[in-house]
C-alpha positions as CSV (number, residue, x, y, z in Angstrom):
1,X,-36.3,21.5,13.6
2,X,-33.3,22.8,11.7
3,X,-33.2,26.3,11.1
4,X,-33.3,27.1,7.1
5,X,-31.2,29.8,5.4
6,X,-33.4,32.1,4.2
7,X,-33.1,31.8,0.0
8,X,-34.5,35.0,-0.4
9,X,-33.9,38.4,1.4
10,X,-35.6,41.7,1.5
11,X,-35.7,44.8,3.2
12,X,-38.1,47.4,4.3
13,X,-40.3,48.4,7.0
14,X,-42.7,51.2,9.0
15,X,-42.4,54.7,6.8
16,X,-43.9,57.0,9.2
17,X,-44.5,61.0,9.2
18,X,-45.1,63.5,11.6
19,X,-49.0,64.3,12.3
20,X,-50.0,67.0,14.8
21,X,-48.8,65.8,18.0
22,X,-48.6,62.0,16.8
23,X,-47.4,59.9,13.8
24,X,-48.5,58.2,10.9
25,X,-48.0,55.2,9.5
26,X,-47.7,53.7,5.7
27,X,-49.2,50.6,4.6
28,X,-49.2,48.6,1.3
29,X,-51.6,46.5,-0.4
30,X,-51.0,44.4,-3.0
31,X,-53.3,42.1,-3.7
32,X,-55.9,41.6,-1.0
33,X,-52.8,41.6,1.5
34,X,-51.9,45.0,3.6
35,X,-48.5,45.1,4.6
36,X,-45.0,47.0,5.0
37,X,-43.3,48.2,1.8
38,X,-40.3,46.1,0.9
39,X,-38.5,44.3,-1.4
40,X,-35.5,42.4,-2.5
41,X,-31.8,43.4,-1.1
42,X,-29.9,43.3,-4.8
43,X,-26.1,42.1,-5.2
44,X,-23.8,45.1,-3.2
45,X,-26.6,46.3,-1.5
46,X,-27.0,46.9,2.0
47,X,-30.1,46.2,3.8
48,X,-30.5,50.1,4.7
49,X,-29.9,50.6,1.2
50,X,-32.5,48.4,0.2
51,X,-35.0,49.4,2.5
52,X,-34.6,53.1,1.2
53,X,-34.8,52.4,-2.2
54,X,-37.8,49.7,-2.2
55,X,-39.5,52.2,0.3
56,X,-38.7,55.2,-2.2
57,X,-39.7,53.1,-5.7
58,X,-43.0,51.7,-3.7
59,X,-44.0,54.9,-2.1
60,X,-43.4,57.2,-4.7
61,X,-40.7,59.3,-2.1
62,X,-37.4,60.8,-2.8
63,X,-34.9,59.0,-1.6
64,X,-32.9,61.8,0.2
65,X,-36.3,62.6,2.8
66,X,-36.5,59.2,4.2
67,X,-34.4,58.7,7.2
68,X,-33.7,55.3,8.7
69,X,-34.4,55.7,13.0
70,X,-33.9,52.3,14.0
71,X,-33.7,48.6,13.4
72,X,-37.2,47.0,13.6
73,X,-37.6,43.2,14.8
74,X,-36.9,41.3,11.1
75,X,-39.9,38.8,9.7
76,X,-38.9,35.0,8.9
77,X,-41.3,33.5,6.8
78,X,-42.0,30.3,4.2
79,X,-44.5,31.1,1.0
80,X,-44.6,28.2,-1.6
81,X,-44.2,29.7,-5.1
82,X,-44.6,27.6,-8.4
83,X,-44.4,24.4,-6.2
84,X,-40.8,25.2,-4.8
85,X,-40.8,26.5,-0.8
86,X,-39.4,29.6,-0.1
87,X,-37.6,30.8,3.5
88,X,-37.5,34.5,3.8
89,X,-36.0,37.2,5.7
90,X,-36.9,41.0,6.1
91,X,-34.8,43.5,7.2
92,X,-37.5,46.2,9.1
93,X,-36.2,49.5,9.9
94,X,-38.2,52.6,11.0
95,X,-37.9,55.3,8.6
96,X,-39.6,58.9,8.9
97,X,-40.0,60.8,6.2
98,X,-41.4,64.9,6.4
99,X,-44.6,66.3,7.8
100,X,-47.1,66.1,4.9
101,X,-44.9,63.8,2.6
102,X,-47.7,63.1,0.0
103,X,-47.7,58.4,-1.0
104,X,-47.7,57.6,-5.0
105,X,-48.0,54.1,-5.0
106,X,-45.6,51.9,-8.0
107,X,-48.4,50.9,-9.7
108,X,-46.4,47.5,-11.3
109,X,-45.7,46.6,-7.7
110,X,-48.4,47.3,-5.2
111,X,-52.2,48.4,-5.8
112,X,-52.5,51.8,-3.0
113,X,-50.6,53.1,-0.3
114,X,-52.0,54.5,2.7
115,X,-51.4,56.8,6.0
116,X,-53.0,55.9,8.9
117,X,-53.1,56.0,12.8
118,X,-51.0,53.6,14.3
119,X,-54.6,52.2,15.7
120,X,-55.7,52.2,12.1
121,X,-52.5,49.9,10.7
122,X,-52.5,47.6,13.7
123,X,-56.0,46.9,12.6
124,X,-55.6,46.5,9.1
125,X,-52.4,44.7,8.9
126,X,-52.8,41.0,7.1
127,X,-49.8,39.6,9.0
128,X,-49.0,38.9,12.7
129,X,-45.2,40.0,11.6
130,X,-46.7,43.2,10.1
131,X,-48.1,43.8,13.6
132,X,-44.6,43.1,15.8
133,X,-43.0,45.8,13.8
134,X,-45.5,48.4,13.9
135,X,-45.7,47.7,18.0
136,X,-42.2,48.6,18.0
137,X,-41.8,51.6,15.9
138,X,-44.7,52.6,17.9
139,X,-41.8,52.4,21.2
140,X,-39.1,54.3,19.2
141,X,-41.1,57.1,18.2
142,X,-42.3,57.6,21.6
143,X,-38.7,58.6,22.3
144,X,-38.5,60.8,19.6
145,X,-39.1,64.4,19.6
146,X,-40.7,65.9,16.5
């Protein structure tokens, strides 16, 4: 099968926060559909850009107390909207923010936003991609030191 540009790219990925002796996790809903906050990588924009500023507007987070940790495995998906297919590509990164960093969902652009246990968002998550990503911030932050 020949491999399809994606015509639409995005960035985002896991926001996480210190908890105790563990981390927390951020999830999105809009729609019925948990997932990672993201959106669309605008003209001159970097995909670390991107992801900070989608995660900031969707989150309700300033964007100088996010920090970008790694490079998460990216999502490659198709979605048909108004009859036309679309191929798209995410850009995931781990990004922590502070201990205590309080979620005010963009109300235009996703219904809640939600910390949880890593167990809690592996459980919750709508989409097998959602999952991959969370598995491996799980790895980098075991490496981290609070």
């Amino acid at each position: 099968m020949p491999i399809r540009r994606p015509n639409e790219i995005s960035a985002g990925g896991v926001l996480a926060r210190p908890a105790g002796t563990s981390w927390e996790v951020c999830l999105v809903r809009a729609g019925r559909y948990w997932g990672l906050p993201k959106g669309h990588v605008e003209a001159g924009e970097s995909a670390q850009q991107a992801a900070i500023r989608e995660i900031s507007e969707e989150c309700g987070l300033l964007p100088g107390s996010l920090t970008i940790v790694a490079e998460l495995p990216p999502s490659e998906y198709v979605y048909r909207r108004g009859g036309t297919l679309k191929f798209k590509l995410v850009h995931n990164f781990l990004i922590t923010t502070t201990a205590g960093a309080a979620l005010t969902p963009q109300q235009a652009e996703i219904d809640e936003a939600e910390w949880l246990t890593f167990d809690e968002a592996m459980a919750r998550a709508s989409f097998a991609d959602t999952r991959t990503a969370l598995d491996a911030a799980r790895v980098e932050l075991a490496g981290l030191s609070q």
